[in-house]
Backbone as numpy.savetxt, mean C-alpha at the origin, in Angstrom:
# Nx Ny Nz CAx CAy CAz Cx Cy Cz
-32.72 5.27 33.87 -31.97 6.20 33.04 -30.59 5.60 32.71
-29.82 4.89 33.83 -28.75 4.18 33.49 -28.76 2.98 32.78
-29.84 2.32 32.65 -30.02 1.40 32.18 -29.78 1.60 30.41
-30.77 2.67 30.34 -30.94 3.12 28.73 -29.73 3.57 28.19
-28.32 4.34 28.72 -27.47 4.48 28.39 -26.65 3.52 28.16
-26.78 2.88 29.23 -25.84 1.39 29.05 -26.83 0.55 27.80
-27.31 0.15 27.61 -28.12 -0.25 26.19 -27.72 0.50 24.78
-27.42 1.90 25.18 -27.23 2.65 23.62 -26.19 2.18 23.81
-25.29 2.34 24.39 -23.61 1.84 24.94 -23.39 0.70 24.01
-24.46 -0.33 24.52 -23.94 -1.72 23.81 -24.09 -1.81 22.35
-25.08 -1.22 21.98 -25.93 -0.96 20.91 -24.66 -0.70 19.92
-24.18 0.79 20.34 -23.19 1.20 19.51 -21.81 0.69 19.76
-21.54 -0.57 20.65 -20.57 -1.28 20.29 -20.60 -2.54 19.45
-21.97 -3.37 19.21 -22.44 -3.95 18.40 -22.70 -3.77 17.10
-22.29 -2.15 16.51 -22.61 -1.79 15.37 -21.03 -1.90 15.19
-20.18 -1.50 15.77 -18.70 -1.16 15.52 -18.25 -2.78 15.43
-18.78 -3.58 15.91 -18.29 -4.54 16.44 -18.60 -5.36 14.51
-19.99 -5.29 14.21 -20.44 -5.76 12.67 -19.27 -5.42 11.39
-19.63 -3.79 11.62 -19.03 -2.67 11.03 -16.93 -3.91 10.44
-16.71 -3.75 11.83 -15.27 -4.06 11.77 -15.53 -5.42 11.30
-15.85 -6.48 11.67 -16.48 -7.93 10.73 -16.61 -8.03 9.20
-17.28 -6.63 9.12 -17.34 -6.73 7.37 -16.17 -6.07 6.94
-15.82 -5.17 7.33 -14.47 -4.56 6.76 -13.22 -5.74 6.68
-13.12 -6.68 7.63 -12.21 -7.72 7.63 -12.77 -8.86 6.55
-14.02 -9.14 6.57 -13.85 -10.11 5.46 -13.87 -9.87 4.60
-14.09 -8.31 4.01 -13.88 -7.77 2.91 -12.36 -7.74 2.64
-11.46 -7.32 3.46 -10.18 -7.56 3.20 -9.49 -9.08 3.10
-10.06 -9.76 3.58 -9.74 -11.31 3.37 -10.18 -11.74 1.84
-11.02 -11.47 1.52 -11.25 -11.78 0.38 -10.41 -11.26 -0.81
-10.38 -10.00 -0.81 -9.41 -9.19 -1.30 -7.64 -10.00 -1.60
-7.28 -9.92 -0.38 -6.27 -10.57 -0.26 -5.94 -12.10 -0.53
-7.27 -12.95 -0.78 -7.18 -13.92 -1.34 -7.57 -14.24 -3.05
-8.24 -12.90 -3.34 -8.05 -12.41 -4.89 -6.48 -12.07 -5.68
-5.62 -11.92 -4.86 -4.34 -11.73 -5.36 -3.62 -12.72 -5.65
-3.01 -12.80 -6.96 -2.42 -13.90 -7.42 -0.64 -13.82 -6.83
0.00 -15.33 -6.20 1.35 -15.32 -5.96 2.32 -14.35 -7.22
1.61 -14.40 -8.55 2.48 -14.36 -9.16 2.15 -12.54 -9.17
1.28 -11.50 -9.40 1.34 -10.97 -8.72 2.12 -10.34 -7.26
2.14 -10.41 -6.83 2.54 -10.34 -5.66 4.74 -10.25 -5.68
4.80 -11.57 -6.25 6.11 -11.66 -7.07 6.60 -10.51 -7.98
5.99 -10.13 -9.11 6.05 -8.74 -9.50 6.25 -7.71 -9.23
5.38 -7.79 -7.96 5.54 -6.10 -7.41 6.58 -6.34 -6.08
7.25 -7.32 -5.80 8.57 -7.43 -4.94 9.23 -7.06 -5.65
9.32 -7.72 -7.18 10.65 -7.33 -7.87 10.58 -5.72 -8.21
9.30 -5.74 -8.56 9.28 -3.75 -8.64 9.88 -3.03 -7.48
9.36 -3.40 -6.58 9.69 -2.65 -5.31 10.99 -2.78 -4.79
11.92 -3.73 -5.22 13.26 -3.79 -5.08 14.13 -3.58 -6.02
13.93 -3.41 -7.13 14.29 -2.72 -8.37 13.90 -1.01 -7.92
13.45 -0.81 -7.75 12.90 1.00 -7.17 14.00 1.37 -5.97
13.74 0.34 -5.06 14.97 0.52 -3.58 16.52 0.35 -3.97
16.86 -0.57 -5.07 18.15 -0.35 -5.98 18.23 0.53 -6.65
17.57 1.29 -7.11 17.33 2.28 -8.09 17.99 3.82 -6.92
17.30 3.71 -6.20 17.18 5.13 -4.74 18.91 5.04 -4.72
19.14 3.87 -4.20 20.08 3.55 -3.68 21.67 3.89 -4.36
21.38 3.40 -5.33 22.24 3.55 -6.34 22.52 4.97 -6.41
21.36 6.10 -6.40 21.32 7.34 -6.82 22.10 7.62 -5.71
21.74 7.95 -4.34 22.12 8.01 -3.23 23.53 7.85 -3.28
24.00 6.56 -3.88 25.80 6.38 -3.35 26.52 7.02 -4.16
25.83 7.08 -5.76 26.83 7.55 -7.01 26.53 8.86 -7.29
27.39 9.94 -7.27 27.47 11.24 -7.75 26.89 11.31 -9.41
25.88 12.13 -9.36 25.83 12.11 -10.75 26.72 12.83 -12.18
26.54 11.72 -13.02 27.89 11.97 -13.98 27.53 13.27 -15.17
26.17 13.04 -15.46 26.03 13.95 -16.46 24.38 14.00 -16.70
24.21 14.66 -17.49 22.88 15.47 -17.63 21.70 14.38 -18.22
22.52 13.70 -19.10 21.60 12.41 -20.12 21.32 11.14 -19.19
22.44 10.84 -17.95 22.13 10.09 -16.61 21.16 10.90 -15.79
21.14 12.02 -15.39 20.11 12.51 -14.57 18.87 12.06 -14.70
18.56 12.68 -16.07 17.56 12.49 -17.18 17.05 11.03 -16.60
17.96 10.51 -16.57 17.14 9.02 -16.87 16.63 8.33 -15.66
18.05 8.83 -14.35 17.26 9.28 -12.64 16.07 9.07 -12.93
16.27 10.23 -13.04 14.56 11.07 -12.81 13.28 10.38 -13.30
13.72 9.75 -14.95 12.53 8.97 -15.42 12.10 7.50 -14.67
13.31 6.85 -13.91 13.46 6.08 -13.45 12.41 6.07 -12.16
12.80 7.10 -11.67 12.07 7.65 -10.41 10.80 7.71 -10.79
10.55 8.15 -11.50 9.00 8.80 -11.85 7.91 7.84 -12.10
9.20 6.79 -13.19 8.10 5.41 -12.84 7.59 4.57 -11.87
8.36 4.52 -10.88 8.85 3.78 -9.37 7.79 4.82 -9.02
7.86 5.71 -8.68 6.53 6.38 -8.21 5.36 6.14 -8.49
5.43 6.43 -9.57 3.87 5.90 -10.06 3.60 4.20 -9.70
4.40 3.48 -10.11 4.29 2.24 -9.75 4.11 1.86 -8.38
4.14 2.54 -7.45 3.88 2.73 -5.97 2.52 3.06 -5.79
2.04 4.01 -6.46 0.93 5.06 -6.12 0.06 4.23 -6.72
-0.25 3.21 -8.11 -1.17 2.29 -8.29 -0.91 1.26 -7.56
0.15 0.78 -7.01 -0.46 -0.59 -5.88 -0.89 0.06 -4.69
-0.44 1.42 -3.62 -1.12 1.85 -3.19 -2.26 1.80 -3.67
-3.25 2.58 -4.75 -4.61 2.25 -5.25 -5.04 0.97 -5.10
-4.56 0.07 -5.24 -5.23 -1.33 -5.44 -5.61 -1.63 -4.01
């Protein structure tokens, strides 16, 4: 009886064990589908967005047509987040 448990035991660590194998070379591959220059892009996005926060953060806002533009600023930086998240 112990025997057979210890067997499903292994069994179902041998599936986890595959399981996690393919999920990694699926991500290796992935990650070797991405171009440097790529990659370059979305640094400069992503630090253009963190200057962007930042900026908002230190400077009081001046007027309504600057808000405005905050906000659109923001909105893109968001979205531009939420599709490399997706990817």
């Amino acid at each position: 009886m112990k025997l057979t448990s210890s067997m499903k035991c292994l069994q179902l660590h041998q599936i986890t064990i595959n399981g996690f194998n393919r999920m990694k070379k699926e991500v290796n591959e992935y990650i070797s589908n991405i171009s440097k220059e790529e990659i370059i892009q979305n640094k400069k996005e992503i630090e253009g967005i963190a200057r962007a926060k930042e900026v908002k953060e230190t400077k009081p806002v001046v007027s309504k047509k600057r808000q405005q533009k905050e906000v659109s600023i923001e909105e893109k930086s968001t979205k531009i987040l939420t599709q490399m998240q997706d990817k």
